[in-house]
C-alpha positions in Angstrom: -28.3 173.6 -208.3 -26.0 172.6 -205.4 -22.2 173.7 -205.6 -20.9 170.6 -206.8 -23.1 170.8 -209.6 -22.4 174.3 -210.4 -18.4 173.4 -210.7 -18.9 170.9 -213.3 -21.0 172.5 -215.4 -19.4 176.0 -215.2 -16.3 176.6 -217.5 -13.2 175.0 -215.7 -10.1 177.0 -214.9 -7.0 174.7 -216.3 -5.1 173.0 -213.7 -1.7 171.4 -214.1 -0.5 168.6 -211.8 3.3 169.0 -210.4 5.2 167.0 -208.0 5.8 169.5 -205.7 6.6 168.0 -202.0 3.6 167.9 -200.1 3.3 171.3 -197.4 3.1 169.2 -194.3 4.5 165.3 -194.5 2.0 162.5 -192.5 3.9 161.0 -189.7 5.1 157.0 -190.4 2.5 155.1 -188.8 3.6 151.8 -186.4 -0.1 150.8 -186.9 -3.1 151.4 -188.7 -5.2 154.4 -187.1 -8.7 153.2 -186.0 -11.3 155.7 -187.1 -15.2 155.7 -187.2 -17.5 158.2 -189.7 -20.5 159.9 -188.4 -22.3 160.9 -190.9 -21.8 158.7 -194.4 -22.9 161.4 -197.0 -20.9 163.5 -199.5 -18.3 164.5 -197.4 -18.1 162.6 -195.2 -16.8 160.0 -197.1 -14.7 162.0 -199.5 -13.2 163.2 -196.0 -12.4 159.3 -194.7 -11.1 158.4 -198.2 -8.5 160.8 -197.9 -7.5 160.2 -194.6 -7.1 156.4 -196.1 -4.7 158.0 -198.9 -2.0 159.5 -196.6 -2.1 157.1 -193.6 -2.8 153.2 -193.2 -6.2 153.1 -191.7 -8.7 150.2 -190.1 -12.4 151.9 -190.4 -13.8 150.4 -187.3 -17.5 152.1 -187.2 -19.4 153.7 -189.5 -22.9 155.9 -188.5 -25.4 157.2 -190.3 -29.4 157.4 -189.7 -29.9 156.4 -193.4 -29.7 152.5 -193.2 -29.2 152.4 -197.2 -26.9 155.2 -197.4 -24.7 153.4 -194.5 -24.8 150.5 -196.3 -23.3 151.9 -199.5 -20.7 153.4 -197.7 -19.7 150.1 -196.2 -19.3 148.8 -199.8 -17.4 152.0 -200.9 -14.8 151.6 -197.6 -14.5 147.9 -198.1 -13.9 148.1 -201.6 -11.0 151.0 -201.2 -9.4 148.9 -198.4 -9.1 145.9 -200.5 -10.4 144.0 -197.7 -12.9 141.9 -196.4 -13.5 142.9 -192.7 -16.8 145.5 -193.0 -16.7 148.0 -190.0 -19.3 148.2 -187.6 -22.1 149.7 -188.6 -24.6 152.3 -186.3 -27.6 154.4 -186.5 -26.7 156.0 -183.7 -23.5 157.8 -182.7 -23.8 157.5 -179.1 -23.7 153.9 -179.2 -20.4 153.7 -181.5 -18.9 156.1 -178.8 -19.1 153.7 -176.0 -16.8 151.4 -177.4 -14.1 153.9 -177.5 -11.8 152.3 -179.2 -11.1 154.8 -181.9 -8.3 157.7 -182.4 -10.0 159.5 -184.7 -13.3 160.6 -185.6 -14.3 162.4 -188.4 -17.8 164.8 -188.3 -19.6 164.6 -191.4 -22.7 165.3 -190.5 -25.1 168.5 -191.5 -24.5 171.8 -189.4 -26.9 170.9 -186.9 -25.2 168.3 -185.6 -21.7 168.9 -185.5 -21.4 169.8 -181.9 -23.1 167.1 -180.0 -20.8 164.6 -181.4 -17.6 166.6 -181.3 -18.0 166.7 -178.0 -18.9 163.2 -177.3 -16.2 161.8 -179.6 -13.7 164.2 -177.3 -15.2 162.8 -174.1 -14.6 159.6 -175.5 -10.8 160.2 -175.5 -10.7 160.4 -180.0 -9.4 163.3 -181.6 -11.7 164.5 -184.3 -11.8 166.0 -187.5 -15.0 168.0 -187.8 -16.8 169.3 -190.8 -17.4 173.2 -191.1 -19.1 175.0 -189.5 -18.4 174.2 -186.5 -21.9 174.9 -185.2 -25.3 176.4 -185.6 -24.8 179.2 -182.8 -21.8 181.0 -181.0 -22.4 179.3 -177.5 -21.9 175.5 -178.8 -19.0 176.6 -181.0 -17.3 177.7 -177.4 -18.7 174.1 -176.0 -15.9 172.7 -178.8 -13.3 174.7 -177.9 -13.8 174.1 -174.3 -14.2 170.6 -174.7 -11.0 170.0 -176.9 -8.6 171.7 -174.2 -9.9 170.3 -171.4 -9.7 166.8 -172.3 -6.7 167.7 -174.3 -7.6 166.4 -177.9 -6.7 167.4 -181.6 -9.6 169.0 -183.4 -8.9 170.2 -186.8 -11.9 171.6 -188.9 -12.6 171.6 -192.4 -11.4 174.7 -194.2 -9.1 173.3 -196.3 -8.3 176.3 -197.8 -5.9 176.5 -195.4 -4.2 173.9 -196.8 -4.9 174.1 -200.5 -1.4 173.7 -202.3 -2.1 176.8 -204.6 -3.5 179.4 -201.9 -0.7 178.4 -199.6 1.9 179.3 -202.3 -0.4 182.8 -203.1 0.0 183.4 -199.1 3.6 182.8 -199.3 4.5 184.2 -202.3 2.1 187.9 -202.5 1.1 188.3 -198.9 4.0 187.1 -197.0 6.6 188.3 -199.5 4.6 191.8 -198.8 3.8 192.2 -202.4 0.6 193.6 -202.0 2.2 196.4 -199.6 -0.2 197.8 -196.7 -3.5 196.0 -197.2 -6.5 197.9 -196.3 -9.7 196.1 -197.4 -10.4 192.3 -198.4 -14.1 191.4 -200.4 -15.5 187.7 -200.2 -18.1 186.8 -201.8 -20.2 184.0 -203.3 -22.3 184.2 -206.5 -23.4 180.7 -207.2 -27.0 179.4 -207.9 -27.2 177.4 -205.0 -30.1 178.5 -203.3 -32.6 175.3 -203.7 -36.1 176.5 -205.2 -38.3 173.6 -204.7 -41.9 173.6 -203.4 -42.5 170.0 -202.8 -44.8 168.4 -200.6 -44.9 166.9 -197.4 -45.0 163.3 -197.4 -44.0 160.7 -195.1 -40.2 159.4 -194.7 -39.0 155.8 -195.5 -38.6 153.0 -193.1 -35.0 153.3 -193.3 -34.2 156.5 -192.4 -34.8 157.8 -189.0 -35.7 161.3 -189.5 -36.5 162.5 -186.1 -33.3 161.4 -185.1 -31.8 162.9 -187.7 -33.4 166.3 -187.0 -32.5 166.0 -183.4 -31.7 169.0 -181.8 -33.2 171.6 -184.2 -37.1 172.0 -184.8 -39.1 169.3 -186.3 -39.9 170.2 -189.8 -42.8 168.9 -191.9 -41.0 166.0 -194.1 -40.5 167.5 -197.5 -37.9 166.1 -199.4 -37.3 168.0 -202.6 -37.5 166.0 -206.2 -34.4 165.3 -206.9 -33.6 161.1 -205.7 -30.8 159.3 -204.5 -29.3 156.6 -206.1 -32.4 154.3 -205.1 -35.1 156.8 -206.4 -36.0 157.7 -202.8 -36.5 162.2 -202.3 -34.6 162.5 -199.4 -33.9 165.7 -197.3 -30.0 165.0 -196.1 -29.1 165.3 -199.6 -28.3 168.9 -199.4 -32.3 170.1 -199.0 -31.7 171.1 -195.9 -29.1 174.0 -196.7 -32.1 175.7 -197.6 -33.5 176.1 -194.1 -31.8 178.3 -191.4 -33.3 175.6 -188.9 -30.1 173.0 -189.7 -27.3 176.2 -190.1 -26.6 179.5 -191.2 -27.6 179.6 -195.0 -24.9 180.6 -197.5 -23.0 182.8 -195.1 -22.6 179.7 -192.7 -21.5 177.2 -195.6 -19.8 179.3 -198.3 -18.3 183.0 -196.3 -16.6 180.5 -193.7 -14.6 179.7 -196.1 -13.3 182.6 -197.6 -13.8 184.2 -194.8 -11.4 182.3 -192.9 -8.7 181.7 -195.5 -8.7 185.8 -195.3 -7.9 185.6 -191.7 -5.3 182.9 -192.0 -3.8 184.3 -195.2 -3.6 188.0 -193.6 -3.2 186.8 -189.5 -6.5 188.1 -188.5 -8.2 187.2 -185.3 -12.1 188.3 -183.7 -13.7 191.0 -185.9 -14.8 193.8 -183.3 -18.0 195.0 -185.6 -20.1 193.0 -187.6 -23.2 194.4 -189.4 -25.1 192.7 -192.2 -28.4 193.3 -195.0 -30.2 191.6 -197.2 -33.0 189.0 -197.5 -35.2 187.1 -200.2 -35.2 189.7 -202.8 -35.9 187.4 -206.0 -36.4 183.7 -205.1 -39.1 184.3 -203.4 -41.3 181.2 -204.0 -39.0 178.9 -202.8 -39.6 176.7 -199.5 -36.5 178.0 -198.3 -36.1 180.6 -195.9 -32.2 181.5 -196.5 -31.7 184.7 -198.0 -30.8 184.7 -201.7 -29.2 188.6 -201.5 -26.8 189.1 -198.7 -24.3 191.4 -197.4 -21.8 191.2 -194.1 -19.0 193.7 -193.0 -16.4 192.2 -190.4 -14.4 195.0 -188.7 -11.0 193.7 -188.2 -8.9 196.0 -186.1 -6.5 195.7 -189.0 -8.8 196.6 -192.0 -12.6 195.3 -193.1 -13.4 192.3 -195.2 -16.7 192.8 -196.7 -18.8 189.7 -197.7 -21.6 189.2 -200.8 -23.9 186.5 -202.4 -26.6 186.6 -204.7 -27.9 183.0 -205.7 -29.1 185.0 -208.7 -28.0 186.7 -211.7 -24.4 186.8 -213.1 -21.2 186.9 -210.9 -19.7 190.3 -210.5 -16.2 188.3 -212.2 -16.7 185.1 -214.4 -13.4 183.8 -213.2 -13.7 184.6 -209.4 -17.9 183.1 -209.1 -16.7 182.1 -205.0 -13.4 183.4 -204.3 -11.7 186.6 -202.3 -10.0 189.7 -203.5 -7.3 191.4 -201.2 -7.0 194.9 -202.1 -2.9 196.5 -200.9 -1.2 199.7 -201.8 0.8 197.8 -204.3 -1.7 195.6 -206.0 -4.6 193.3 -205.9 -4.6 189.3 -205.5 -8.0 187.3 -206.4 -8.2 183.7 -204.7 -10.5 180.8 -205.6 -10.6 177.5 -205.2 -9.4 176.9 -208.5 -6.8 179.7 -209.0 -4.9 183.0 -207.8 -4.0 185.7 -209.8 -1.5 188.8 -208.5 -1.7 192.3 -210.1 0.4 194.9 -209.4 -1.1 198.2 -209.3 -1.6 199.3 -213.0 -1.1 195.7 -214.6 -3.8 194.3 -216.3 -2.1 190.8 -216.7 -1.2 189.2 -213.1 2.4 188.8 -212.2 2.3 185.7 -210.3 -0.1 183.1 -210.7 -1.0 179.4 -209.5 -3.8 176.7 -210.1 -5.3 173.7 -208.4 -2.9 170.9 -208.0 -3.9 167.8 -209.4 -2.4 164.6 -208.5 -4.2 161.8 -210.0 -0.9 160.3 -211.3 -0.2 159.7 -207.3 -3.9 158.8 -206.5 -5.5 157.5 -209.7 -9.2 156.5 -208.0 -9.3 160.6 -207.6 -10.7 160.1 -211.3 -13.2 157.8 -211.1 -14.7 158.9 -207.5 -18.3 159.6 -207.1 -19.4 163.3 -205.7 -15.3 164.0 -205.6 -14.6 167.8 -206.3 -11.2 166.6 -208.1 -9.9 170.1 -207.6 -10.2 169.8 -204.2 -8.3 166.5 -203.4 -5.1 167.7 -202.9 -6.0 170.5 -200.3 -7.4 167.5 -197.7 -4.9 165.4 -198.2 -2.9 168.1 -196.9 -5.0 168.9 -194.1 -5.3 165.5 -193.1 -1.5 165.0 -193.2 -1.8 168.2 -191.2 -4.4 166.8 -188.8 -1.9 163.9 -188.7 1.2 166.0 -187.4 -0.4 167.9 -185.0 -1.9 164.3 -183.4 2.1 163.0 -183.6 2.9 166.1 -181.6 -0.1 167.1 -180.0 0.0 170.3 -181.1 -2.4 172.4 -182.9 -3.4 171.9 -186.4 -3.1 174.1 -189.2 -7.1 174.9 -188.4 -7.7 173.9 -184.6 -10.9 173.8 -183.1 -10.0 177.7 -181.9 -9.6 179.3 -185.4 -12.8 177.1 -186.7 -14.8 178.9 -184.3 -13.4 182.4 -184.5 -14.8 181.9 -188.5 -18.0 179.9 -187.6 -19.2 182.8 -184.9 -18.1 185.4 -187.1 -20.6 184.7 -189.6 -23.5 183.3 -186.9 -23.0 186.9 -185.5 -23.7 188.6 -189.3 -26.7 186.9 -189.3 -27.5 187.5 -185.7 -27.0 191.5 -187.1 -29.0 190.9 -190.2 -32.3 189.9 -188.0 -32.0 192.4 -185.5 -30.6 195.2 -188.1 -28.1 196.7 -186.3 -24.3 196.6 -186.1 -23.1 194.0 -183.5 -19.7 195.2 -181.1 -18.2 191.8 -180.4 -16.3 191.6 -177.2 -14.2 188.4 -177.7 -12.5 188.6 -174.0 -15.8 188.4 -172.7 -17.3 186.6 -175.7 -20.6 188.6 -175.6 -22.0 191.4 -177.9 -21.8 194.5 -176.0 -24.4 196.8 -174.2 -26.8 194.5 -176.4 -29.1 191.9 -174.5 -31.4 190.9 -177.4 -28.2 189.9 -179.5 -26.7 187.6 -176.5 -29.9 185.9 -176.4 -29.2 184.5 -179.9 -25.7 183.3 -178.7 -27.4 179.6 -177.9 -30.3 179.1 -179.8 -33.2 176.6 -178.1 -32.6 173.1 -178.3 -35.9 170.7 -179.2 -37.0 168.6 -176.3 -35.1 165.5 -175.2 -31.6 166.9 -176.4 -29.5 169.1 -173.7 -27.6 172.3 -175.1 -23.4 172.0 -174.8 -23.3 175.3 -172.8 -26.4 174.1 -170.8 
């Protein structure tokens, strides 16, 4: 069951729509901004179709190594522009960079490839909007960052949660207000059944889909798509199968602890983690073609005070409410965060003193309702991030998560699982960006790149 899935089918937390003013307002726009899509999947799309809600936009280029997958997205952007000029369709991203004729470009890719085009679109004088993570090890992250300042662009990354209407009112509200009085501990965690379990077999790919491009830089896998078709019947393994392979990204610490991970650092003003140790492995699921771990544990040392991380793709959730969420412990009380909700408890209270939900707003933006793949809960939060993404560009200043604070989050959790393999705590020297007195860890800073693709850091 992928997360999406698990949402819909889980009991929903009741959200009310309000028209409160939006957190950051999108600059007027003298003309339409030109953006291309790498990567037409899930969120990729959900990500351009927002952008097209809070700005007037002409896609120009769209890229994807799935010829019917770009094709459907074509349709889908047409059809929400009311127009009948189609962008310009590629297989490869490369090629749609050397027009560059576009101001943004949005990331949408799986992990594996986020930082090769990043840093192409940057070179290429676009800022971008890039899918989290940010990368698959610590050393291309860095590659980003390095990139963005030196040619001076606007990178803003995916954690929304950042700008999610309801968590930025909890940040305000508990932690700002200093409700929760000293804070001394913070607990992340994810317990959704997300870890694939699939044995299929290996077969060969279709004609329209390039997958040794698509596998590019990591290691060539034996094609075996799981059962579970697209929208033409075809087994394909871009449709989320490939989560379940540390080859492509970081398992369930890199996709679901950067996010809560890093709405605990922006929520409490948290920067590197000095410590990082991690256990846990394939304790249940163990006939599963995937190699991510289905039982994990991470502790990040901030100098301030730990945040502790947990998920078990088995069993129940340690709260029903809170299945992916965070909990920030202070002397004065206890907030839980999710996606859907926040609660506040003062110390001794068993009912919360302040509370918010998701905001809704499909009064505003009424084809939020009848949107394929769209976590409706969600909408609001990259709205505001891309009305976010928009100011910074205006201003050319840094977003509300810049390229910097994307990688902060993205290494933090590489480095658990770094600390998980070699079983030892990591001491993280963020000045010199290295793991201290510890040669076998900086090793895994870069991992090896497959044979006719050149690593970022070289």
């Amino acid at each position: 069951m992928n997360r999406r899935d698990f949402l819909t089918t889980t009991g929903t937390v009741a959200a009310a729509w309000t028209a409160a003013p939006c957190w950051f307002a999108a600059p007027a726009a003298e003309k339409p901004l030109r953006v291309g899509l790498i990567g037409t999947g899930w969120y990729g799309k959900v990500d351009l179709l927002r952008l097209m809600q809070v700005t007037p936009t002409e896609v120009v280029s769209l890229c994807d190594v799935d010829k019917k997958m770009l094709a459907e997205a074509v349709d889908i952007i047409t059809a929400r522009a009311k127009t009948d000029k189609k962008p310009r369709t590629y297989t490869d991203y490369r090629a749609m960079l050397k027009e560059k004729d576009l101001d943004v470009v949005i990331v949408g890719t799986p992990d594996h490839w986020h930082a090769l085009p990043t840093i192409a679109a940057i070179e290429a004088g676009a800022d971008v909007y890039v899918q989290k993570p940010i990368s698959v090890d610590v050393l291309e992250g860095q590659a980003m960052l390095d990139a963005a300042r030196k040619h001076r662009r606007v990178v803003q990354v995916g954690t929304q949660r950042r700008s999610t209407p309801h968590l930025r009112e909890a940040r305000e509200k508990v932690v700002q207000a200093g409700l929760l009085g000293r804070i001394a501990y913070a607990e992340v965690y994810c317990y959704y059944h997300m870890r694939n379990t699939a044995t299929p077999p290996v077969s060969q790919p279709p004609e329209y889909f390039d997958y040794d491009l698509w596998t590019g830089p990591a290691p060539l896998r034996p094609y075996d798509p799981p059962p579970y078709p697209n929208a033409q019947g075809d087994p394909l393994p871009h449709r989320r199968w490939w989560r379940a392979f540390m080859e492509y990204g970081n398992g369930i610490v890199g996709d679901m602890c950067i996010h809560m991970l890093d709405m605990v650092r922006w929520m409490c003003n948290l920067g590197w983690p000095t410590h990082i140790s991690s256990s846990g492995g394939i304790f249940v699921q163990k006939q599963a073609r995937a190699n991510i771990t289905d039982t994990q544990t991470a502790t990040f040392r901030f100098p301030e005070f730990p945040v502790q991380w947990t998920h078990r793709t088995w069993g129940d959730p340690a709260d029903r409410d809170y299945p992916w969420g965070a909990t920030i412990y202070g002397e004065k009380g206890t907030l839980k965060l999710s996606v859907h909700k926040y609660e506040f408890f003062p110390i001794g209270q068993n009912k919360p003193q302040l509370s918010g939900t998701a905001r809704f707003e499909e009064d505003q933006y009424p084809e939020d309702k009848t949107e394929k793949d769209l976590e409706r809960h969600v909408a609001s939060a990259i709205r505001e991030h891309m009305r976010d993404f928009l100011q910074a560009r205006q201003n050319r200043g840094r977003p509300v998560a810049d390229i910097e604070q994307g990688h902060i989050s993205t290494a933090s959790c590489i480095l658990a699982n770094i600390a998980l393999e070699l079983g030892r705590t990591l001491h993280w020297d963020a000045a010199k960006h290295e793991v201290i007195g510890d040669a076998e860890a900086n090793k895994r800073l870069k991992r090896p790149y497959r044979s006719g693709y050149t690593h970022p850091a070289g």
